[in-house]
C-alpha positions in Angstrom: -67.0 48.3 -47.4 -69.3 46.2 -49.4 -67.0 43.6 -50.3 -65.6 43.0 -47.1 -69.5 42.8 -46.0 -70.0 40.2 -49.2 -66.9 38.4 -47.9 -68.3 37.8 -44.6 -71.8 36.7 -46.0 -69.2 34.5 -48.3 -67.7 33.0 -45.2 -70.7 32.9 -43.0 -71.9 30.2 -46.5 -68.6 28.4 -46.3 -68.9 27.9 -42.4 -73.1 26.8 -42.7 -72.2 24.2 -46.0 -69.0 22.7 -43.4 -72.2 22.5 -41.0 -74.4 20.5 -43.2 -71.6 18.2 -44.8 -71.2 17.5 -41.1 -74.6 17.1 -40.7 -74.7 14.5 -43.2 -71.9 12.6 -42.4 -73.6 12.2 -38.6 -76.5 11.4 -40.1 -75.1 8.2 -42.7 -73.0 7.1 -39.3 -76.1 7.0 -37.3 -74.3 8.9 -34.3 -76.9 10.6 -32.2 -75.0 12.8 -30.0 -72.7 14.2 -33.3 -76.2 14.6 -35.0 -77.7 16.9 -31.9 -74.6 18.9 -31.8 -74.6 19.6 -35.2 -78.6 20.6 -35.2 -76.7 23.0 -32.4 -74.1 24.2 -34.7 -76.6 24.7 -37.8 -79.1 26.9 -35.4 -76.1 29.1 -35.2 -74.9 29.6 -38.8 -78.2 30.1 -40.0 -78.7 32.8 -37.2 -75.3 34.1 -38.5 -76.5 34.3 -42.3 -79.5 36.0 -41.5 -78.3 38.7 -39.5 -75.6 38.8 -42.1 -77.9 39.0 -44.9 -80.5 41.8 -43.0 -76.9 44.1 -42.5 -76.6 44.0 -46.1 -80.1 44.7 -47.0 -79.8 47.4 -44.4 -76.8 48.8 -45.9 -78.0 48.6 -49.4 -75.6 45.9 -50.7 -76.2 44.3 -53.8 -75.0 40.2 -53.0 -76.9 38.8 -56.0 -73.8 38.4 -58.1 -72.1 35.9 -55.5 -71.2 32.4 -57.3 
């Protein structure tokens, strides 16, 4: 049970960094409209790795030894 919960805090990390690369590369192109619909996208990924994270500090799962 607590690796398959460390595996989706794992993904949920894998999905928010894809965000932020995309972020980035909005950002060097100067492309508005990208840019606002990736703010959009990072809202939701960081709402997703918070609710994440509170389950496993609900549940009592230790995460600090992710790399």
């Amino acid at each position: 049970m607590a690796n398959t919960k460390k595996l989706e805090l794992i993904n949920a990390l894998q999905l928010h960094d894809n965000v932020l690369h995309a972020e980035e590369q909005a950002i060097q192109a100067k492309d508005i409209a990208t840019i606002e619909q990736v703010a959009s996208q990072k809202d939701q990924t960081l709402d997703l790795l918070a609710r994440v994270k509170e389950t496993l500090d609900n549940d009592g799962v230790d995460f600090s030894d992710l790399q």
